[in-house]
VOPAGU-2260 file (C-alpha; in pm, 1 decimal, decimal comma):
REM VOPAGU-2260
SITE   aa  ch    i         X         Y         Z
SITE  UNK   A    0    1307,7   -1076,8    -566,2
SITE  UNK   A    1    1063,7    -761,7    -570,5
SITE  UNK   A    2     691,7    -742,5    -400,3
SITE  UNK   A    3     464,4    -482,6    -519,7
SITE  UNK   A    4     182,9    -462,8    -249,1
SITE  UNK   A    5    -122,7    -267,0    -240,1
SITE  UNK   A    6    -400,6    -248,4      31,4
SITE  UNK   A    7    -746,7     -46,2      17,7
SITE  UNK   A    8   -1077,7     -12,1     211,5
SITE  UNK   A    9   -1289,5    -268,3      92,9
SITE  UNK   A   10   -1686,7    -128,8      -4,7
SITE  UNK   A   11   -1826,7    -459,1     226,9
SITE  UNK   A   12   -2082,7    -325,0     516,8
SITE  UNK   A   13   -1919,8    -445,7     864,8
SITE  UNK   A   14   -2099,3    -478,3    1152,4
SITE  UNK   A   15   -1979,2    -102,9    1239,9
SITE  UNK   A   16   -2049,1      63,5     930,4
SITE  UNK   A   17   -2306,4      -7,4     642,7
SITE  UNK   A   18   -2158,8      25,9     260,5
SITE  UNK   A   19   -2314,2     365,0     232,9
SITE  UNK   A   20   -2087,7     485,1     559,5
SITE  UNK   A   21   -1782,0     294,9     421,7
SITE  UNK   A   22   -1777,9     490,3      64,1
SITE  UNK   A   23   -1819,4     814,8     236,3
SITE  UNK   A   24   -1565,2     750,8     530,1
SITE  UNK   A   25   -1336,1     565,2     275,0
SITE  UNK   A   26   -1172,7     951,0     171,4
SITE  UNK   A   27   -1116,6     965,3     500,3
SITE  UNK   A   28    -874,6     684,2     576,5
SITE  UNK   A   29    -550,0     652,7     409,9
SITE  UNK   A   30    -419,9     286,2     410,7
SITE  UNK   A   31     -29,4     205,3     281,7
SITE  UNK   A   32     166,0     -87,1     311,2
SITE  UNK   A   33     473,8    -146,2     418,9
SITE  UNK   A   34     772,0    -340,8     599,5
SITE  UNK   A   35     766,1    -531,3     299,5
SITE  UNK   A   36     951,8    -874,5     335,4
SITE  UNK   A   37    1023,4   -1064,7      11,4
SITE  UNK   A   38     835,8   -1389,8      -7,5
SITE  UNK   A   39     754,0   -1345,9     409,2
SITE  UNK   A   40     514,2   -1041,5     438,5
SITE  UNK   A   41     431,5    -694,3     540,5
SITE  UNK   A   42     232,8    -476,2     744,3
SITE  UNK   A   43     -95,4    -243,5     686,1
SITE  UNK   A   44     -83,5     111,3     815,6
SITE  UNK   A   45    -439,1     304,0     814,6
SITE  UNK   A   46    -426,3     658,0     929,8
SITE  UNK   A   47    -747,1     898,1     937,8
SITE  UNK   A   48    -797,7    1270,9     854,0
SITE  UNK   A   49   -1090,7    1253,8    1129,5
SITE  UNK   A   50   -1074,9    1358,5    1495,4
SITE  UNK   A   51   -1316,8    1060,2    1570,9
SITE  UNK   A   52   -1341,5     731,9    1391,8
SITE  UNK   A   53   -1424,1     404,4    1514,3
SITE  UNK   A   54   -1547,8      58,7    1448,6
SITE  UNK   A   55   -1393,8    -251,3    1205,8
SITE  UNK   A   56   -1326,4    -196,1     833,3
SITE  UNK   A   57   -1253,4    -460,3     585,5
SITE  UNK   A   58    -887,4    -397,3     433,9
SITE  UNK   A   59    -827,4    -575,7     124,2
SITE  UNK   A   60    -488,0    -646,4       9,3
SITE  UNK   A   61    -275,3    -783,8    -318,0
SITE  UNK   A   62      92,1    -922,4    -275,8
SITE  UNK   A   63     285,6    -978,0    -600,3
């Protein structure tokens, strides 16, 4: 059994960041996936080219 998986920064305002902040800061964050698991899961890495960063960002995700 194979899992392709894919995970981005979703453009959705948070209560951190407004949509207009996200789609700038978005080339800023790199966000893989991996530890994949067949059929059990895996885990989201973000890293950021920034010194300083902060707040929640929505991470969306497909697993197939």
């Amino acid at each position: 059994m194979t899992s392709n998986v894919e995970a981005w920064i979703a453009l959705t305002a948070t209560a951190d960041h407004s949509e207009d902040e996200i789609k700038i800061l978005a080339a800023e964050l790199g966000v893989t996936a991996g530890d994949i698991v067949a059929g059990t899961g895996f885990t989201i890495y973000l890293a950021c080219t920034l010194e300083q960063m902060y707040g929640a960002f929505t991470v969306n995700w497909r697993w197939q």
